[in-house]
C-alpha positions in Angstrom: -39.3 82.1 72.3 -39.0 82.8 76.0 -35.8 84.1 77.5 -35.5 83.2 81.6 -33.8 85.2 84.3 -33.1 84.1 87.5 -32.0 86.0 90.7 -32.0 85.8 94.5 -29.6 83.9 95.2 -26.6 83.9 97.8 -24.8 83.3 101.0 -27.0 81.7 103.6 -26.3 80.0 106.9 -28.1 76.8 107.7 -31.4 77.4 108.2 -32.1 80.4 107.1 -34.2 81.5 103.9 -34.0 82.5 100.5 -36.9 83.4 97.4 -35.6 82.9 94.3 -37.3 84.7 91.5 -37.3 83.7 87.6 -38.5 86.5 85.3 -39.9 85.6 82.0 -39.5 87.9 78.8 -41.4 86.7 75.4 -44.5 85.6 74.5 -47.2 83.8 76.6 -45.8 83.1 80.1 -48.8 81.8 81.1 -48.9 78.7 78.8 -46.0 77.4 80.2 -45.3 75.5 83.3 -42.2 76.4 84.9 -39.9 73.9 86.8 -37.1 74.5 89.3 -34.1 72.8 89.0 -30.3 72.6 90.9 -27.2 71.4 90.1 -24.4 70.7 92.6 -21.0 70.4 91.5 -20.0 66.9 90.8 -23.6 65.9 90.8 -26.5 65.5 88.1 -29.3 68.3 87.7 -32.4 67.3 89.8 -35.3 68.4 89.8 -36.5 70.9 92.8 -40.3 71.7 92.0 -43.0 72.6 89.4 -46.1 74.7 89.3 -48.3 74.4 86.3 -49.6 77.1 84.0 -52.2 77.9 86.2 -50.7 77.2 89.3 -53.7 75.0 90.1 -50.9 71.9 90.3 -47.4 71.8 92.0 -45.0 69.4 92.4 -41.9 69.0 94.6 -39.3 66.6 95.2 -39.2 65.1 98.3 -35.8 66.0 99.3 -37.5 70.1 99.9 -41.1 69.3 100.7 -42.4 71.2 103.2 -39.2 73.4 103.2 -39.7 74.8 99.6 -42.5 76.7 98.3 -43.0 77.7 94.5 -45.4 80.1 93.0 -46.2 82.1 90.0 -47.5 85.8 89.2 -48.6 85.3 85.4 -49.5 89.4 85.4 -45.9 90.0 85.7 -44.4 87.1 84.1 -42.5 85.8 87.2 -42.3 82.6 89.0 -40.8 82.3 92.7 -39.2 79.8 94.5 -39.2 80.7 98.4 -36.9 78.2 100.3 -36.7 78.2 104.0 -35.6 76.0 106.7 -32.0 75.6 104.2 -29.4 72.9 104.8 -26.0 72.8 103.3 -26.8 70.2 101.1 -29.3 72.4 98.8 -26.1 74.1 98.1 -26.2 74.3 94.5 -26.6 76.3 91.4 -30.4 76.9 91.0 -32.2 77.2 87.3 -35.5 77.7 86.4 -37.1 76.1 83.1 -40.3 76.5 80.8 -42.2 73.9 79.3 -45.5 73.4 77.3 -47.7 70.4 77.9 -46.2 67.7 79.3 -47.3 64.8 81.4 -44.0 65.0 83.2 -42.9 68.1 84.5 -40.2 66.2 86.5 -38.2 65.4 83.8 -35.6 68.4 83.1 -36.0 66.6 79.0 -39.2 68.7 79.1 -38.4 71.8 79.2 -37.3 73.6 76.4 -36.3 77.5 78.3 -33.9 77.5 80.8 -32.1 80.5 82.4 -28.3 81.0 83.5 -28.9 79.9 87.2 -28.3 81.8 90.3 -26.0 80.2 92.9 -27.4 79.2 96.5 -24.7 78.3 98.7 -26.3 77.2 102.5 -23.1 77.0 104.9 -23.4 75.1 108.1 
C-alpha cells in the first residue's frame, strides 16, 4: 500500500510558477514510478508527466514540455512537479499517481495510488 499526498498548489497569474510536491507514505517508494496527472472541469484526466523509479527516464506531454519539470527524492519519499512559464489553460486540478512496471506510464489505467489533488488555477 502506498498512500499519496499532494500540495503546492494555488492562485497564480499567467506566467508565473508553481512546484508541486507529492509525498509518499508506505512501503517502497522507490519501486514505483510516479506520474502527474490534471483534470479540468468538464474535461478528461490527462496525463502531465512521469519519472521512473530511478528517475533515469521522464516523460512529458507535449502540451508542458519545456515549461514543466518533474523530479523525485527517493530518500524522502517525494516526487515534485516544478511548473513555470504557466498559462491559464493548465488550470486544473493536479494528482499525482504510483505505478509498478509498466510499459506505459502515459496511461492513467496504470497506476494503481493516486492522491486527492491539489488545485492549480493560472489566471490571465
Amino acid at each position: 500500500q502506498l498512500q499519496l499526498v499532494e500540495s503546492g498548489g494555488g492562485l497564480v497569474q499567467a506566467g508565473g510558477s508553481l512546484r508541486l510536491s507529492c509525498a509518499a507514505s508506505g512501503r517502497a517508494f522507490d519501486t514505483y514510478a510516479m506520474g502527474w496527472f490534471r483534470q479540468a472541469p468538464g474535461k478528461e484526466r490527462e496525463f502531465v508527466a512521469a519519472i521512473s523509479w530511478s528517475g533515469g527516464s521522464i516523460w512529458y506531454a507535449d502540451s508542458v514540455k519545456g515549461r514543466f519539470t518533474t523530479s523525485r527524492d527517493n530518500a524522502k519519499n517525494r516526487a515534485y512537479l516544478q511548473m513555470n512559464s504557466l498559462k491559464p489553460e493548465d488550470t486544473a486540478v493536479y494528482y499525482c499517481a504510483a505505478s509498478g512496471y509498466s510499459d506505459n506510464y502515459l496511461s492513467a489505467d496504470e497506476y494503481a495510488y493516486w492522491g486527492q489533488g491539489t488545485q492549480v488555477t493560472v489566471s490571465s
